[in-house]
FIKOLZA-1660 file (N, C-alpha, C; in steps of 0.1 Angstrom, whole numbers, plus 5000, padded with zeros to 4 digits):
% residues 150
   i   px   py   pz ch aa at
   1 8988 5865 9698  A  X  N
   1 9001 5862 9692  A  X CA
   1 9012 5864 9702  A  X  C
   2 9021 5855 9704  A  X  N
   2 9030 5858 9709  A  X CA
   2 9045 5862 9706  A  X  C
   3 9050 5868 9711  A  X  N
   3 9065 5882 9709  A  X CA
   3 9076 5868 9711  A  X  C
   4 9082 5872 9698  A  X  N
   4 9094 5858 9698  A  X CA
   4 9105 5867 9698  A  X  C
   5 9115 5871 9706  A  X  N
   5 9127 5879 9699  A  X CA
   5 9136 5870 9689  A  X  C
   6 9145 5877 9684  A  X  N
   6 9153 5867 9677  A  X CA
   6 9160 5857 9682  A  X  C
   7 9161 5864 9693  A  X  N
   7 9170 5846 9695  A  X CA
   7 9166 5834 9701  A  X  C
   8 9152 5837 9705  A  X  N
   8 9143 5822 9706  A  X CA
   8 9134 5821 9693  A  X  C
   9 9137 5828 9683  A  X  N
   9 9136 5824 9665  A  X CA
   9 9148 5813 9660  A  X  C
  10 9161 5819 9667  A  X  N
  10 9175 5813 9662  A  X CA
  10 9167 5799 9668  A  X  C
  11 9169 5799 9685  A  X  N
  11 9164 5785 9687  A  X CA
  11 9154 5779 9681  A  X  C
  12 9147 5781 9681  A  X  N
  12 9130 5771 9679  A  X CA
  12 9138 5772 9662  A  X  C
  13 9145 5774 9657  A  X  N
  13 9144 5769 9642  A  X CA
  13 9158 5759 9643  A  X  C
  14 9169 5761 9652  A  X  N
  14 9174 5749 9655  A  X CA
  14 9169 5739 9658  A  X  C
  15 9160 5741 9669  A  X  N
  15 9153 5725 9670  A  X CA
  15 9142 5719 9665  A  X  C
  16 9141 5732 9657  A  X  N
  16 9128 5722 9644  A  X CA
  16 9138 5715 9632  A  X  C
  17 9151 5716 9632  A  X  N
  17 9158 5711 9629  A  X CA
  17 9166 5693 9632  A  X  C
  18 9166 5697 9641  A  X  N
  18 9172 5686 9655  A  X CA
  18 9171 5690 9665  A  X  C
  19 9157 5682 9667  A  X  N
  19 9151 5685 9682  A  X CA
  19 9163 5677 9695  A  X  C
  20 9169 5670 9690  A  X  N
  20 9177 5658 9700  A  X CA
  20 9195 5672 9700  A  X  C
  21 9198 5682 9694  A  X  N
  21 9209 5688 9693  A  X CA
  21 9209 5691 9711  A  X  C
  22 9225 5690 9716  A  X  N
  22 9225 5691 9731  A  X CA
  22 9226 5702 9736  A  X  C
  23 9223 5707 9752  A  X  N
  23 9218 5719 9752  A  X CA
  23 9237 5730 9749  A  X  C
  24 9243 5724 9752  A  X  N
  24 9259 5731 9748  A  X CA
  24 9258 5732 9730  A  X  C
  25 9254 5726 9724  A  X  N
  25 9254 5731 9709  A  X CA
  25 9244 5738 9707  A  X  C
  26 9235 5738 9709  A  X  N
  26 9226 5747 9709  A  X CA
  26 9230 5763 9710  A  X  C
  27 9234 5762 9726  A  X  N
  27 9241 5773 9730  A  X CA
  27 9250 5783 9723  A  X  C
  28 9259 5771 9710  A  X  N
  28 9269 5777 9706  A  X CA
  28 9261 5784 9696  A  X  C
  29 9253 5778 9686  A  X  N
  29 9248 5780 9677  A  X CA
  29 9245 5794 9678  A  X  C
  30 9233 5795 9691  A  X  N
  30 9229 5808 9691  A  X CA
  30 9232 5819 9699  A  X  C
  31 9240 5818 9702  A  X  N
  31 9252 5826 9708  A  X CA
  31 9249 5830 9719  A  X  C
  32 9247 5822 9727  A  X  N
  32 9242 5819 9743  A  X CA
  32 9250 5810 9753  A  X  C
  33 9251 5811 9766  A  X  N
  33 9251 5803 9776  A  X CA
  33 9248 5791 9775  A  X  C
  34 9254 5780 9781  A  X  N
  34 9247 5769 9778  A  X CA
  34 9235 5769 9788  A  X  C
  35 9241 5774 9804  A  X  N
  35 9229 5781 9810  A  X CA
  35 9215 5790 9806  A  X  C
  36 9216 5802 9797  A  X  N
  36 9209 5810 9798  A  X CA
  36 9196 5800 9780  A  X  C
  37 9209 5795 9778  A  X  N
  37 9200 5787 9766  A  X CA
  37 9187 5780 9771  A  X  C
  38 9194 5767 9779  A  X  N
  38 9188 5761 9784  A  X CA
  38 9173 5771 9794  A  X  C
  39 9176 5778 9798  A  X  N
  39 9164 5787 9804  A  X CA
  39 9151 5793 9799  A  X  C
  40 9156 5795 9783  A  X  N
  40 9151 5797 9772  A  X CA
  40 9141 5784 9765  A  X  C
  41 9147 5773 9767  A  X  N
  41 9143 5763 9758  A  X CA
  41 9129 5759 9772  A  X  C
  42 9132 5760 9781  A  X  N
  42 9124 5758 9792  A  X CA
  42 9112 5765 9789  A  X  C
  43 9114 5775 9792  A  X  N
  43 9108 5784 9794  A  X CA
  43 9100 5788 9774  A  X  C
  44 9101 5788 9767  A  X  N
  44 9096 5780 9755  A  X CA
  44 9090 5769 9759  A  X  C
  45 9092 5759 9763  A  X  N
  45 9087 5745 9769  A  X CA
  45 9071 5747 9774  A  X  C
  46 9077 5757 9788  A  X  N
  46 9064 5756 9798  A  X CA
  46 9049 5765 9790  A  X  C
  47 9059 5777 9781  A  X  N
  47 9046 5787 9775  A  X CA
  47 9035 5776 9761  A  X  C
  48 9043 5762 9761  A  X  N
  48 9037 5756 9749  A  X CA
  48 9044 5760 9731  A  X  C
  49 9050 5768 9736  A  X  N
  49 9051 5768 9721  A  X CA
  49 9062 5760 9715  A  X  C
  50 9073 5750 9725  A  X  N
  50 9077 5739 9721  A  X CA
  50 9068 5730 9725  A  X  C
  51 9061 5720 9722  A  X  N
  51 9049 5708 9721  A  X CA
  51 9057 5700 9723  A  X  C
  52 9069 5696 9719  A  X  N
  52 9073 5684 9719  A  X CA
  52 9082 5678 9709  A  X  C
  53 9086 5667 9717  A  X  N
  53 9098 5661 9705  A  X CA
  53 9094 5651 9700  A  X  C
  54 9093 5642 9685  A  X  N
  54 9096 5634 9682  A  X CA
  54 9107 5629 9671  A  X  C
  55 9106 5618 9666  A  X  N
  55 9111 5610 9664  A  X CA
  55 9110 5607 9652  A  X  C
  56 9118 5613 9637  A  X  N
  56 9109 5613 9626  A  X CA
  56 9116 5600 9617  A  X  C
  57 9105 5590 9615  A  X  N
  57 9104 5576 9613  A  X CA
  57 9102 5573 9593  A  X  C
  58 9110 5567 9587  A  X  N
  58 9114 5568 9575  A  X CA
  58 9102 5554 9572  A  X  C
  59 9093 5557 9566  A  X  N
  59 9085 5545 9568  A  X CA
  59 9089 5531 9556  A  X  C
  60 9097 5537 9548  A  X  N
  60 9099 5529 9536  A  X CA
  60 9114 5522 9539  A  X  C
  61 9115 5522 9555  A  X  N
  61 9127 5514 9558  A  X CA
  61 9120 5507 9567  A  X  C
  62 9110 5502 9569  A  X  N
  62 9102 5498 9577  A  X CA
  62 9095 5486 9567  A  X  C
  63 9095 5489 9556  A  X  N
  63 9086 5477 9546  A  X CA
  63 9078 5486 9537  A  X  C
  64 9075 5501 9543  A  X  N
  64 9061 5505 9535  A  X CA
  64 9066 5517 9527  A  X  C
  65 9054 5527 9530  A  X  N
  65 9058 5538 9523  A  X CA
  65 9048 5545 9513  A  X  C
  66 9038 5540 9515  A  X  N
  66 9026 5546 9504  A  X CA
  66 9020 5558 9511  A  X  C
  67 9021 5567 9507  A  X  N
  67 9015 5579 9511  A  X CA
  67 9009 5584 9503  A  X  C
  68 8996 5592 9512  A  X  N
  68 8986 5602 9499  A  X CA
  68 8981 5613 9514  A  X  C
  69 8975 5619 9501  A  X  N
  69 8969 5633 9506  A  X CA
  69 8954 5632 9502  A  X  C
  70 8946 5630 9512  A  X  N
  70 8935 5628 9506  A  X CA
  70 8923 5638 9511  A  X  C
  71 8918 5643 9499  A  X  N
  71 8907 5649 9501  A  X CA
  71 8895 5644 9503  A  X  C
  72 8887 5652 9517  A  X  N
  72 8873 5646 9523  A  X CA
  72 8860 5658 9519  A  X  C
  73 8848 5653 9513  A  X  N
  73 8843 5662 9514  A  X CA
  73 8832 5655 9524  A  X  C
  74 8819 5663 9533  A  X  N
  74 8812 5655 9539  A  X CA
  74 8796 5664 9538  A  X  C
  75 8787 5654 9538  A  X  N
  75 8772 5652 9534  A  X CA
  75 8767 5669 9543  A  X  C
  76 8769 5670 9556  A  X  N
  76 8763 5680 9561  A  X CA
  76 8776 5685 9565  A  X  C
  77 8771 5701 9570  A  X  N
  77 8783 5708 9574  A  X CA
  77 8779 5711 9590  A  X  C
  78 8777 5702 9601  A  X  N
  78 8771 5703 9610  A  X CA
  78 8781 5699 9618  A  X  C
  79 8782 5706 9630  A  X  N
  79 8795 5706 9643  A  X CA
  79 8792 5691 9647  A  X  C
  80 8781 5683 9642  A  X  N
  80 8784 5668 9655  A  X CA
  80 8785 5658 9639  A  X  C
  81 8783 5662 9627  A  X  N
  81 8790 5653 9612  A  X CA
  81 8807 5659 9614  A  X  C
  82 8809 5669 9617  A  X  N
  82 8830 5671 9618  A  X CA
  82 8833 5665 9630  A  X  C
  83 8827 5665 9639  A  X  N
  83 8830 5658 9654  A  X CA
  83 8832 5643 9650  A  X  C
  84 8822 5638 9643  A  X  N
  84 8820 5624 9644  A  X CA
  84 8831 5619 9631  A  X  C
  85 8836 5626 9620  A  X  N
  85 8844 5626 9614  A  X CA
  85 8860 5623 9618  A  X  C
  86 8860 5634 9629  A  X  N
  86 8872 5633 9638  A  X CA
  86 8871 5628 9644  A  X  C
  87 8866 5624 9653  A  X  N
  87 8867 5607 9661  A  X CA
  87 8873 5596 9652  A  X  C
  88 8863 5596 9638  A  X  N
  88 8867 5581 9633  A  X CA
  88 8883 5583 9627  A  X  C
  89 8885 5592 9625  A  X  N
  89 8900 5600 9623  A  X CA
  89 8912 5596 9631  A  X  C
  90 8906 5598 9644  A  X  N
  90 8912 5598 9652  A  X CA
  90 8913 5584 9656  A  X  C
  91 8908 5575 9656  A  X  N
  91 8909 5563 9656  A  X CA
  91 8918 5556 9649  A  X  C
  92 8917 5560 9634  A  X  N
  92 8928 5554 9626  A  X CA
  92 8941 5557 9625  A  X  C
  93 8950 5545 9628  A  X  N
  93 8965 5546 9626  A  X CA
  93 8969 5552 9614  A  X  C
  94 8961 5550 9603  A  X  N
  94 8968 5553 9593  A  X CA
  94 8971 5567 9586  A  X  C
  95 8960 5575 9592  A  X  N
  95 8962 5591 9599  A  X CA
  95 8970 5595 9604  A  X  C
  96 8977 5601 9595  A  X  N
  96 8990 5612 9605  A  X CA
  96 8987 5620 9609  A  X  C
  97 8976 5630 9598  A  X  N
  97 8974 5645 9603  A  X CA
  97 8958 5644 9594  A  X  C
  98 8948 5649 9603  A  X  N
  98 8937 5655 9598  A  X CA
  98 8933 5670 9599  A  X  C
  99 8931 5675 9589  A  X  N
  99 8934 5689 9592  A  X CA
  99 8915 5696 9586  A  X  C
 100 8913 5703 9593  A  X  N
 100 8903 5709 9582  A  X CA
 100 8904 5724 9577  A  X  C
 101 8899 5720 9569  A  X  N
 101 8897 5733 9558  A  X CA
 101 8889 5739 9551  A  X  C
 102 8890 5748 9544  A  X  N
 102 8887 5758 9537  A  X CA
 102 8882 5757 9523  A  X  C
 103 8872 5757 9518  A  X  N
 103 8872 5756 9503  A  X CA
 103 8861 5743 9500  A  X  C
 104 8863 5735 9489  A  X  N
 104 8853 5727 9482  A  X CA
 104 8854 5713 9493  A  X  C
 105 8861 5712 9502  A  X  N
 105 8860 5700 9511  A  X CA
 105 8865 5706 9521  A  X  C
 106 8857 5695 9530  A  X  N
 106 8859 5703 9544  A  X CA
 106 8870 5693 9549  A  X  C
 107 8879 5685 9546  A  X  N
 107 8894 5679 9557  A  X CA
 107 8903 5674 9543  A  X  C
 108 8913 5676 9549  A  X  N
 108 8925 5668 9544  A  X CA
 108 8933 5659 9549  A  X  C
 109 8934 5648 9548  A  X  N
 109 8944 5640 9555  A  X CA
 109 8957 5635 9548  A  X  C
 110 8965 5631 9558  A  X  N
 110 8980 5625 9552  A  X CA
 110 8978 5608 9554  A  X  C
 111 8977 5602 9549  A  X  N
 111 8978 5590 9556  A  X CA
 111 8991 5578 9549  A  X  C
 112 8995 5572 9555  A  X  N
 112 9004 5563 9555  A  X CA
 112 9003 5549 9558  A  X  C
 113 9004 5541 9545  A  X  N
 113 8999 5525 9550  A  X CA
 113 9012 5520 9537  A  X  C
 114 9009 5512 9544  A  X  N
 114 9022 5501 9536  A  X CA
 114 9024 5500 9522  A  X  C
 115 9013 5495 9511  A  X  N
 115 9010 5496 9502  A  X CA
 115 9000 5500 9494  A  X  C
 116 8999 5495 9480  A  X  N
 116 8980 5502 9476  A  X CA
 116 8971 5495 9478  A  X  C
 117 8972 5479 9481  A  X  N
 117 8962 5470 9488  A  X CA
 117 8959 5477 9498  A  X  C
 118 8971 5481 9509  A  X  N
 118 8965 5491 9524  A  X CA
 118 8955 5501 9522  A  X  C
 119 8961 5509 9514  A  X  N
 119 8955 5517 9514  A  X CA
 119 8940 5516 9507  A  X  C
 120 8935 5507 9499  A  X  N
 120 8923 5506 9490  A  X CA
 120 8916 5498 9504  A  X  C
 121 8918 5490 9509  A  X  N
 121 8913 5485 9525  A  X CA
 121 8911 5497 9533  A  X  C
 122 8914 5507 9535  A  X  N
 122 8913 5516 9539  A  X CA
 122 8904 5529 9534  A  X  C
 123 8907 5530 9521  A  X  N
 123 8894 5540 9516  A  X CA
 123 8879 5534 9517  A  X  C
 124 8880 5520 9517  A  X  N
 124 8864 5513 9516  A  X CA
 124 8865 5504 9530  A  X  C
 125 8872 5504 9536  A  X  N
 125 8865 5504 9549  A  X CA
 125 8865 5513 9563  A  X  C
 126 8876 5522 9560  A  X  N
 126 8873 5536 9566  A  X CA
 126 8867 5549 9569  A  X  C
 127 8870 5554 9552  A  X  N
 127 8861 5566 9547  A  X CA
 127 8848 5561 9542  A  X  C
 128 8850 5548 9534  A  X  N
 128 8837 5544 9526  A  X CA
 128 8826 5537 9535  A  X  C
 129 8830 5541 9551  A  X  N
 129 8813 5538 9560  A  X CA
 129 8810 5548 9565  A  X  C
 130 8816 5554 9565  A  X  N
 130 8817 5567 9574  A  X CA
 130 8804 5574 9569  A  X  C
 131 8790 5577 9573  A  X  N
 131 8778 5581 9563  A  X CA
 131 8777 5595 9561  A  X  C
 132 8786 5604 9572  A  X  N
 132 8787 5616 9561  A  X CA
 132 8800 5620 9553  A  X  C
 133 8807 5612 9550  A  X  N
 133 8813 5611 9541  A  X CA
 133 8810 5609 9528  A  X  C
 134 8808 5620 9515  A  X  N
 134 8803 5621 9503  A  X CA
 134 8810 5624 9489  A  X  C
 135 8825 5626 9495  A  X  N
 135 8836 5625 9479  A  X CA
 135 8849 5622 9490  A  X  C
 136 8857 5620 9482  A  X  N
 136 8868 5613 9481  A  X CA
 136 8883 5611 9470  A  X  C
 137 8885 5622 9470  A  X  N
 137 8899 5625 9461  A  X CA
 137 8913 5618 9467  A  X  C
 138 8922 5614 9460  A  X  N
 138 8935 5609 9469  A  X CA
 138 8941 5616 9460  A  X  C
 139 8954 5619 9465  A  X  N
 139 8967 5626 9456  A  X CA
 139 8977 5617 9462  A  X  C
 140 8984 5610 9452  A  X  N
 140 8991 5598 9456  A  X CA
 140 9009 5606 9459  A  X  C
 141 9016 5606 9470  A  X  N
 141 9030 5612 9472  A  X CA
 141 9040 5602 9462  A  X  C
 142 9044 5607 9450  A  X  N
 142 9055 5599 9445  A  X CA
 142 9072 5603 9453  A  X  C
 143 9073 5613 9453  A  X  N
 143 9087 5616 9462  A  X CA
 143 9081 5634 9471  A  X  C
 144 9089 5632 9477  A  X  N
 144 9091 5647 9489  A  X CA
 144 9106 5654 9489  A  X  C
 145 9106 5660 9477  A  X  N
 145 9120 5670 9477  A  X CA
 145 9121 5675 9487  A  X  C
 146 9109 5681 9497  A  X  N
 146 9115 5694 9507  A  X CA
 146 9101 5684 9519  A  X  C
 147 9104 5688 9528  A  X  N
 147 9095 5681 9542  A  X CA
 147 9101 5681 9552  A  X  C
 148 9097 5686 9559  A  X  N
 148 9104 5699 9570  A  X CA
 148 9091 5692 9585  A  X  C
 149 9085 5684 9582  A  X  N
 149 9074 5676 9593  A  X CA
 149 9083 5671 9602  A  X  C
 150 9085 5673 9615  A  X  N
 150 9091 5665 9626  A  X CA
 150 9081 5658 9634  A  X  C
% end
């Protein structure tokens, strides 16, 4: 684990905020230099524990906007059935985040497609060839009060 003092807490929760804020606001925010900030943000940078910036994309200004949370369960629980799982995972766009877990199924995913034609094209020809793939739950996103995902 690594030792965060507070005030690369103050930072890293400003720019999980607004990762694009400039390094002079920043600075003011957390009651730093714009120099000694910027040293900090670096230096966070090089150790990894800032990964990176993006760009968070409103998909339902775009045309789409159907999202779900879908539960995976799969046939064996063997390191080259999750391997091969995550490949075909990883392949698909429509995968934001594959996560695995704990409990009565081994992955969860987020996925994102335009509509529920996309998405029904996607459960049967995605998940539904995939041969150790053996259940299949979706939890359909109607709204996101709170989503804090950058």
């Amino acid at each position: 684990m690594t030792d965060i003092d507070a005030t690369n807490a103050r930072i890293l929760r400003e720019l999980s905020r607004n990762g694009r804020l400039p390094n002079q606001d920043l600075a003011e925010r957390v009651g730093l230099s714009p120099s000694a900030c910027l040293r900090r943000v670096q230096e966070l940078e090089r150790r990894g524990i800032i990964k990176g910036y993006r760009a968070v994309i409103d998909p339902g200004a775009l045309g789409g906007g159907f999202t779900a949370y879908v539960a995976v369960g799969l046939s064996e629980h063997t390191k080259a059935a999750q391997k091969a799982f995550e490949r075909a995972m990883a392949l698909s766009p429509h995968v934001r985040e594959c996560h695995n877990i704990t409990g009565t199924i081994e992955y969860l995913l987020r996925v994102e497609v335009p509509d529920i034609a996309a998405y029904k094209h996607f459960h049967a020809e995605t998940l539904g060839t995939l041969p150790q793939v053996t259940s299949i739950t979706t939890y359909v996103v109607m709204d996101s009060p709170k989503d804090e995902r950058a």
